[in-house]
C-alpha positions in Angstrom: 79.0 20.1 68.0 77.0 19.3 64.8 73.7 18.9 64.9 71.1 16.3 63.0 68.1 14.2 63.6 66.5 10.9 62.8 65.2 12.1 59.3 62.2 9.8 59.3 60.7 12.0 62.3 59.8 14.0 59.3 58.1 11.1 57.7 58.3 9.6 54.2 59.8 11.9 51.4 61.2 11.6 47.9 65.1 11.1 48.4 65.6 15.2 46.8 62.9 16.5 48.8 63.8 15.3 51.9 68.0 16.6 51.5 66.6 20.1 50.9 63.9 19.6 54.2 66.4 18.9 56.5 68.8 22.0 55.3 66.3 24.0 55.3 65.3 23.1 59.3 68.7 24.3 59.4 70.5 20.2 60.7 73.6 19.8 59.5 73.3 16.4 59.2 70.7 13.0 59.7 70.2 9.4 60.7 68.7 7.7 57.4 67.0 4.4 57.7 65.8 3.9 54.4 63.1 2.4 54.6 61.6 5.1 57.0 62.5 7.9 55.4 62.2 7.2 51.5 59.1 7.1 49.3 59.5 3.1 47.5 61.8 2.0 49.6 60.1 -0.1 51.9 62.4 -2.6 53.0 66.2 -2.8 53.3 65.4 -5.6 50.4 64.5 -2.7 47.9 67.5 -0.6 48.1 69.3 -0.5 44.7 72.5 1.3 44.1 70.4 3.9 41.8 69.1 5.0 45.2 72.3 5.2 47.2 74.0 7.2 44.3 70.5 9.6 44.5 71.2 9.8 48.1 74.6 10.4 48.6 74.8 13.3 45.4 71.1 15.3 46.9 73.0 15.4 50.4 76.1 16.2 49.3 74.1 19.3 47.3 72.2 20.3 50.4 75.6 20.0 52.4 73.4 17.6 54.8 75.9 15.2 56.0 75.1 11.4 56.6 76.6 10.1 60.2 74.7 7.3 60.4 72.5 4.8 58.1 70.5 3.2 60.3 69.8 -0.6 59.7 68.7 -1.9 63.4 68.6 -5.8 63.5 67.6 -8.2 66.0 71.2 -9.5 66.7 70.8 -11.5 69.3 67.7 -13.0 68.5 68.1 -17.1 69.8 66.1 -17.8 66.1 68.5 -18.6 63.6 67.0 -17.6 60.6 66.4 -14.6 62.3 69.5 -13.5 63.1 71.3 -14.9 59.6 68.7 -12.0 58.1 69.7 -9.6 60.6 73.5 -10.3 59.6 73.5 -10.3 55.8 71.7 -7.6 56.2 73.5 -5.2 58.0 76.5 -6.4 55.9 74.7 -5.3 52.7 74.1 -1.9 54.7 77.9 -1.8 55.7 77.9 -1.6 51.5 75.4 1.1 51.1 76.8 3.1 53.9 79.9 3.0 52.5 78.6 4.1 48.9 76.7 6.9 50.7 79.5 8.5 52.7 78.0 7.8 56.0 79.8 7.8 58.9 78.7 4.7 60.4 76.2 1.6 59.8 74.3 2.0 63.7 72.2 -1.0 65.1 70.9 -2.2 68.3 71.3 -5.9 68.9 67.5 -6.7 69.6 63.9 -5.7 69.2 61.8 -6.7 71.9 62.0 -5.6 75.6 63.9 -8.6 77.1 63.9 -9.8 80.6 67.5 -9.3 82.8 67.3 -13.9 82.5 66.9 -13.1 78.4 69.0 -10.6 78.2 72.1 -12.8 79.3 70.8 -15.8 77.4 70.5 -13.7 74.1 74.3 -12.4 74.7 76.0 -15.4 73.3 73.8 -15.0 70.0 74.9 -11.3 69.5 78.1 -11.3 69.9 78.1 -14.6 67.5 76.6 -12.2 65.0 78.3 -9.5 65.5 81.8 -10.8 65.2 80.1 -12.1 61.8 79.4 -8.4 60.5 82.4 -7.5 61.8 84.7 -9.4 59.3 82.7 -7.7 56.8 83.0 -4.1 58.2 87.0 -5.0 58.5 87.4 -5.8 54.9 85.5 -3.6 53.1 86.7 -0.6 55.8 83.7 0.5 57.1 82.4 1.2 60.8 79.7 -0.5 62.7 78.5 1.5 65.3 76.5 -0.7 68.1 73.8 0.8 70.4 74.0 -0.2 73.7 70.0 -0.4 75.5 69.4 -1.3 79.0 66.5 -3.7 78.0 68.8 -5.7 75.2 71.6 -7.9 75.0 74.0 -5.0 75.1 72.6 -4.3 78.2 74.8 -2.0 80.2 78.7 -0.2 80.5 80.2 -3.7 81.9 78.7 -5.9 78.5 79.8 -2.9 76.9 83.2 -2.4 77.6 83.7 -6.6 77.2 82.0 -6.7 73.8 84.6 -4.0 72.8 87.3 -6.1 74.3 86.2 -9.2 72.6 85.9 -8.0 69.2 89.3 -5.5 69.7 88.8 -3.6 66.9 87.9 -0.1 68.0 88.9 1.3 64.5 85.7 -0.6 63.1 83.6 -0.8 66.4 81.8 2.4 67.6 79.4 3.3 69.8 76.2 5.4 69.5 75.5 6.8 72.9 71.5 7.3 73.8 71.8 8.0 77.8 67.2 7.6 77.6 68.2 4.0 76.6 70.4 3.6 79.5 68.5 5.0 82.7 66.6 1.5 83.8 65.7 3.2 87.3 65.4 7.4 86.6 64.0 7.4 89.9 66.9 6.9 92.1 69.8 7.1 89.8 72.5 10.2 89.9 72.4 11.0 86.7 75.8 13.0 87.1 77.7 10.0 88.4 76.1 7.4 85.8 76.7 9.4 82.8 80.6 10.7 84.2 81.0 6.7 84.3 79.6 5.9 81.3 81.7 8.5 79.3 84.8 8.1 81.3 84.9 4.4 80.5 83.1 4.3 77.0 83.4 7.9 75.9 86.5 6.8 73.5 84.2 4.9 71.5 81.7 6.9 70.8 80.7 8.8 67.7 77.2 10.0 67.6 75.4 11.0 70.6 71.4 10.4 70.2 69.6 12.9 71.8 66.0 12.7 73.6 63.4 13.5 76.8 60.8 12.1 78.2 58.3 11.3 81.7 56.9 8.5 82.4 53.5 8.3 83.5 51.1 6.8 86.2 52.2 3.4 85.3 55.6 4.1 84.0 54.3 4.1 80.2 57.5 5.9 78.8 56.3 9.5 77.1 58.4 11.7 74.6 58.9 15.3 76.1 60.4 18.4 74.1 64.2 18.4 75.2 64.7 19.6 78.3 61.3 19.2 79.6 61.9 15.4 80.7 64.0 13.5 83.6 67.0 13.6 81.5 70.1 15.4 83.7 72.1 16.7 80.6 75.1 18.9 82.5 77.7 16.5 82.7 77.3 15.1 78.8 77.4 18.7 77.9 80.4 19.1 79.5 82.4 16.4 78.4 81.2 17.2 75.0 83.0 20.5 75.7 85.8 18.6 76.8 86.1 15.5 74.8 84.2 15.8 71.3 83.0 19.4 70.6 83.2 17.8 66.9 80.4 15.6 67.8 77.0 14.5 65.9 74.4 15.1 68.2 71.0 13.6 66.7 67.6 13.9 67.8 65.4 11.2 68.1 61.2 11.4 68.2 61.2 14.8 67.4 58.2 16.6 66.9 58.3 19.1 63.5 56.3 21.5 65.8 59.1 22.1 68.0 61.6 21.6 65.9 63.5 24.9 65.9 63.2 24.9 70.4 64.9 21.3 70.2 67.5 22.5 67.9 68.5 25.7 69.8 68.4 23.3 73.3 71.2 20.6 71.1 73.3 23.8 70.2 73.4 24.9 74.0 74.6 21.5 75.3 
């Protein structure tokens, strides 16, 4: 497996600065949304070419590869003019990604924490815009990678596996796999079974694996753990990654600088 992490965990840098950062943590490669991670570019509106060719030449220097560019949108937002931003601009990204040498363009298809009743009723308005990125991503040759969350429109394997079907492309529609986003009820779910579902059904599809703990608290307030230290049962992804995809990215997500090197040695033992 290959290694990486959502570069922005390390907060804001100068594009340079940041390649030689991450090689120097030792990741072999990162998650870049731009905006997060780059000094003066604050929006996906500022991007300019002159930064993806900056990019794409100080990672390829640092030998720190680019699996995803992250550009999450609000898909399946029922707000037109919300969701005609969110398209043009992940097909502007499916540009830059391209430019970059990423591996994929990765979104989720909402923002906010939706109800199982919105959820359903926000489903027709993502896959309206996502068949609308899509042709994009088809004719410039460039994959989309989709996120599925268990509080979004993409809400779980059966939407899944039908959003795959109905687009039927998987050469341009990937998945990034976050099993924290999927585990609505930790308490009395077999992690085992769930995850050997999920990857028997979906695991052809996916290309990056994100990778994250956490607890939740008195009142279920969701907390970010050190890997490992969580509820999350990681034995059976481990061994299909053994299996399936030992060429793998796995990525960390909300990881703390602190911890860094125990979070990157727990990643190299799954």
């Amino acid at each position: 497996m290959k290694i990486g992490v959502h570069a922005h965990d390390y907060g804001k840098h100068n594009i340079e600065e940041l390649a030689s950062l991450l090689r120097e943590e030792g990741y072999d490669g990162a998650q870049l949304a731009l905006p997060k991670a780059f000094k003066k570019i604050d929006s996906y509106g500022d991007i300019r070419l002159s930064h993806i060719e900056r990019i794409r030449r100080a990672f390829e220097e640092n030998q720190v590869e680019i699996p995803v560019m992250g550009c999450y949108m609000d898909l399946g937002n029922p707000d037109h003019s919300v969701r005609q931003y969110a398209v043009e601009t992940l097909k502007s990204c499916l540009h830059y990604g391209k430019e970059m040498g990423a591996g994929v363009v990765g979104t989720e298809t909402a923002y906010p924490h939706l109800s199982r009743e919105d959820r359903a009723a926000w489903r027709p308005y993502m896959m309206d815009s996502l068949k609308r990125v899509m042709e994009e991503a088809q004719r410039i040759d460039m994959k989309l990678a989709i996120e599925p969350v268990y509080w979004h429109p993409l809400t779980d394997l059966e939407t899944t596996l039908e959003t795959i079907r109905a687009v039927d492309d998987p050469e341009h529609l990937r998945l990034i796999f976050d099993a924290s986003n999927l585990l609505e009820y930790p308490e009395s779910t077999d992690q085992d079974a769930y995850w050997n579902q999920w990857l028997a059904s979906a695991g052809t599809y996916i290309d990056v694996m994100h990778i994250k703990d956490y607890s939740l608290g008195k009142d279920r307030e969701y907390q970010p753990r050190q890997l490992g230290e969580g509820i999350l049962r990681y034995k059976e992804i481990s061994r299909w990654l053994h299996e399936q995809k030992t060429d793998m990215y796995l990525l960390q997500e909300e990881m703390n600088p602190a911890s860094a090197g125990a979070d990157i040695e727990f990643m190299r033992r799954l």
